[in-house]
N, C-alpha and C positions, 0 to 999 in steps of 0.2 A: 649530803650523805657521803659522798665520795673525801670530803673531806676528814671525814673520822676514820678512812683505812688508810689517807695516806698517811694520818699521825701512827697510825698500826706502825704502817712500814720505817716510818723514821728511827722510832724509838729500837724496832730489832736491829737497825744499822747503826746509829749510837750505842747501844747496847755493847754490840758485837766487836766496835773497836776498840770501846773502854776497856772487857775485861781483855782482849789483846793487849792493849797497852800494860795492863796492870801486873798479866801472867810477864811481861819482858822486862819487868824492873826487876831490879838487885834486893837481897832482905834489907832493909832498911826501915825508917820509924815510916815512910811515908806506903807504903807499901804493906806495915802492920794499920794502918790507919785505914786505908782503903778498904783494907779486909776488912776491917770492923763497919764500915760504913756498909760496904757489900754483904755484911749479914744480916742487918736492919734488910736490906732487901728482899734477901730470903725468907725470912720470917713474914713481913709482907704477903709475898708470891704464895707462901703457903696457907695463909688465911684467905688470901684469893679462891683460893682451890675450896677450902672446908667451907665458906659464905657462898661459893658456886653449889658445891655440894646441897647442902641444906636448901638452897631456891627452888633447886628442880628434881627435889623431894626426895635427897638418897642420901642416907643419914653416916653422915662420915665415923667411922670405929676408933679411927686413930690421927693426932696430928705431931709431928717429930721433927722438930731441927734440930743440927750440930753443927756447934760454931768449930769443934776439931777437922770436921772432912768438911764443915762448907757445903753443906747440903739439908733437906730435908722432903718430910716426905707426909700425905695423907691419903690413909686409906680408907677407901670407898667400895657399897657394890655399884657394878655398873648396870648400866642402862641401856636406852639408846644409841645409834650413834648418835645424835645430836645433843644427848643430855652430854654422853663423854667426849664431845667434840667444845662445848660449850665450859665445862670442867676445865677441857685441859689447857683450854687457851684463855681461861676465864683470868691469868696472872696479866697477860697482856691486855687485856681487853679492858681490865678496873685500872689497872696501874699506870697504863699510858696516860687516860684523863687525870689520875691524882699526880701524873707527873704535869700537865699543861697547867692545872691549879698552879700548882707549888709554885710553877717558872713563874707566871704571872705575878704571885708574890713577890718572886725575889728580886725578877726584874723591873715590874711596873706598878708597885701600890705604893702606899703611903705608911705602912707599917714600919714599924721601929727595926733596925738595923738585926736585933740580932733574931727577931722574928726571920727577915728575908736570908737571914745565912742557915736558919736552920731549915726553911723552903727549899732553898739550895744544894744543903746535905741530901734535904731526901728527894732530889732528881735525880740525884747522880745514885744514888744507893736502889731506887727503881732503874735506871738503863742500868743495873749490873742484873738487877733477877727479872725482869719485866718479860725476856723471854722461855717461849717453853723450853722444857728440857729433853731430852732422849725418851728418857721413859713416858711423859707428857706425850710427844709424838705417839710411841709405840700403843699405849692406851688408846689412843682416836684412831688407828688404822687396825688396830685388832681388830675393836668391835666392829670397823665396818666390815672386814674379813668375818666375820662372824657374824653379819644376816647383811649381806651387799646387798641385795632387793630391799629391802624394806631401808636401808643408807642410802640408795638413790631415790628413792621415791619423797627421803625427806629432803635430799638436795634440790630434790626438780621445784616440790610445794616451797621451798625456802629460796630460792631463785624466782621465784612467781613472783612470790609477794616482795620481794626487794624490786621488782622491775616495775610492779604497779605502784608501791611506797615512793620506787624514786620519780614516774611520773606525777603522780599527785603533788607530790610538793617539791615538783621542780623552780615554782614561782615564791618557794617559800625559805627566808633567811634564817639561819637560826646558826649560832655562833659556831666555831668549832669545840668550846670547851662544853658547851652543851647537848653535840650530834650524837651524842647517844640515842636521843628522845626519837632519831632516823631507826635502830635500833629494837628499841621498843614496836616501833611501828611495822617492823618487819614479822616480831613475834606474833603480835595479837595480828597481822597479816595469816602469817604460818597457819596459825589454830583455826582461825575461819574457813581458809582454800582447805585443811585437812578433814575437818569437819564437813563442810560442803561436799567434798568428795565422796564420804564415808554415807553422807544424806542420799545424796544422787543414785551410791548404789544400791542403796534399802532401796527406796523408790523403785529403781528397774525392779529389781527382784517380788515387788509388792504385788506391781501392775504386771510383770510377766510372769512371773514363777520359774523366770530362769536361773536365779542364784547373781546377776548381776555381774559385773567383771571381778575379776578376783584380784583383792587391789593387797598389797603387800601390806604384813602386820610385824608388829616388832617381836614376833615367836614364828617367823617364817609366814610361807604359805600352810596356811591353814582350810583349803576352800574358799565360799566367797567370803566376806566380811559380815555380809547378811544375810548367812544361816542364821537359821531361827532353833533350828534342833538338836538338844545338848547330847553329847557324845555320854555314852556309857563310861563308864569309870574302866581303866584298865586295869590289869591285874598286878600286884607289885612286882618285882623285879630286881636284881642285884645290882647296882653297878660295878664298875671295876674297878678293885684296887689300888689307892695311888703309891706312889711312889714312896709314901712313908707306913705302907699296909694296912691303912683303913679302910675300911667295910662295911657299909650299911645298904639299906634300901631306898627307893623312892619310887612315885608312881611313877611309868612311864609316860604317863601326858602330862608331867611336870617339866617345868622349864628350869635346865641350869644354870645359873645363874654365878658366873665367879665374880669375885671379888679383885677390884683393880686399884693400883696403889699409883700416886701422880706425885711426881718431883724425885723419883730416885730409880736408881736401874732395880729392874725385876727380875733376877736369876729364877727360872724353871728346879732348879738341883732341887728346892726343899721344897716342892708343893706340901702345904699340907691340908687334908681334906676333910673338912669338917657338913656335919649335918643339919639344920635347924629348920624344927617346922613348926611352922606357922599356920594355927587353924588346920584345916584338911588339908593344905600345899605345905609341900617339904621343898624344901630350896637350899642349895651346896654353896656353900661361901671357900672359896681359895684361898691362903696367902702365899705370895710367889715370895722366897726367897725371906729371908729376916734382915731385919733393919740393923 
């Protein structure tokens, strides 16, 4: 297991000297060439993000590269922190492995020559986008800034089950270009200790009628988890104004819900505020800044 985050860490240290090296050469054909390999990256990195998207159920609006700025971007609403933790580093996390494939090819199969030089292109075109970006970062430490009880309570269950996942198959080999499958075993770990937890406290609450411990939800503290008794509907209410003077309603035991965009800087200047409801929940989707 430990083996698939030390390839994490390589790959952002290759990364990081390549595009050094690359930003300190002179214009020249070698230097247009890199660029061009280094956008195949990016475009990569950004399908990263919209196939992260789409697994843990948040349906991507927009996806956007530009070979002029060298950049690109997809937008999402967000979630969890673990869904936007899993999002934003999801370029690193797919791209490292489809970088150890590639090496393999170029350096130890039996495939025809110009097979292994184009395995080769794209390792080097992954350590130029394979790491996250700014705004990637800024995405995963928002949200946890916006419900930190219910972001550690998934760190603690996600540290659970990595610690039992790596006792269990301490005895057990399995390659490095395959240690994802450690990975996997951590998730469907996650969902169980999460679950089990959420059982445990129905149960108190069944047998005592205490309401059980009040275990953190991803819309805050809401009471315990195992209230059984539905909240009266409240009464609408206005929100406030954004910055580009929109105005509507929504309930107030509605959850807002913005909208977070991954691979490119998010200027605040141009929020603009939009409404869409869904069924009886109305839910506020943002976009920070324009592309």
């Amino acid at each position: 297991m430990l083996d698939g985050i030390w390839l994490f860490v390589i790959i952002l240290i290759l990364g990081f000297f390549l595009r050094m090296m690359w930003r300190g050469l002179p214009s020249n054909f070698l230097k247009t060439l890199l660029r061009i390999i280094a956008f195949i990256g990016i475009i990569i990195h950004e399908l990263c993000h919209y196939g992260m998207c789409l697994l843990m159920g948040k349906r991507p609006e927009s996806i956007k590269v530009s070979y002029r700025e060298m950049k690109g971007s997809v937008r999402s609403d967000v979630g969890t922190f673990l869904q936007a933790f899993l999002i934003g580093l999801a370029p690193l996390l797919i791209m490292s492995y489809i970088a150890w494939f590639c090496l393999d090819i170029a350096l130890f199969s039996s495939f025809l020559w110009y097979y292994r030089w184009l395995a080769g292109i794209l390792v080097i075109s992954i350590l130029f986008a394979a790491g996250p970006s700014p705004a990637d970062i800024r995405a995963i430490t928002s949200r946890f800034s916006r419900n930190s009880k219910y972001a550690m309570f998934q760190i603690l269950i996600v540290f659970l089950s990595g610690i039992i996942v790596y006792f269990l198959t301490s005895n057990l080999f399995i390659p490095v270009k395959f240690s994802f499958i450690y990975f996997i075993f951590i998730g469907v770990g996650y969902f169980f200790l999460k679950y089990l937890a959420m059982g445990v406290n129905l149960l108190a609450h069944l047998l005592t009628g205490n309401g059980g411990h009040r275990i953190p939800s991803r819309h805050g503290f809401r009471g315990s988890i195992s209230t059984l008794k539905l909240k009266k509907k409240r009464k609408i209410g206005k929100i406030p104004a954004t910055r580009d003077g929109v105005i509507d309603h929504i309930s107030n035991d509605d959850t807002m819900i913005p909208q977070q965009q991954y691979g490119e800087d998010n200027p605040i200047d141009n929020i603009i505020g939009t409404i869409i409801k869904r069924g009886k929940r109305k839910r506020i989707k943002i976009e920070y800044g324009q592309w």
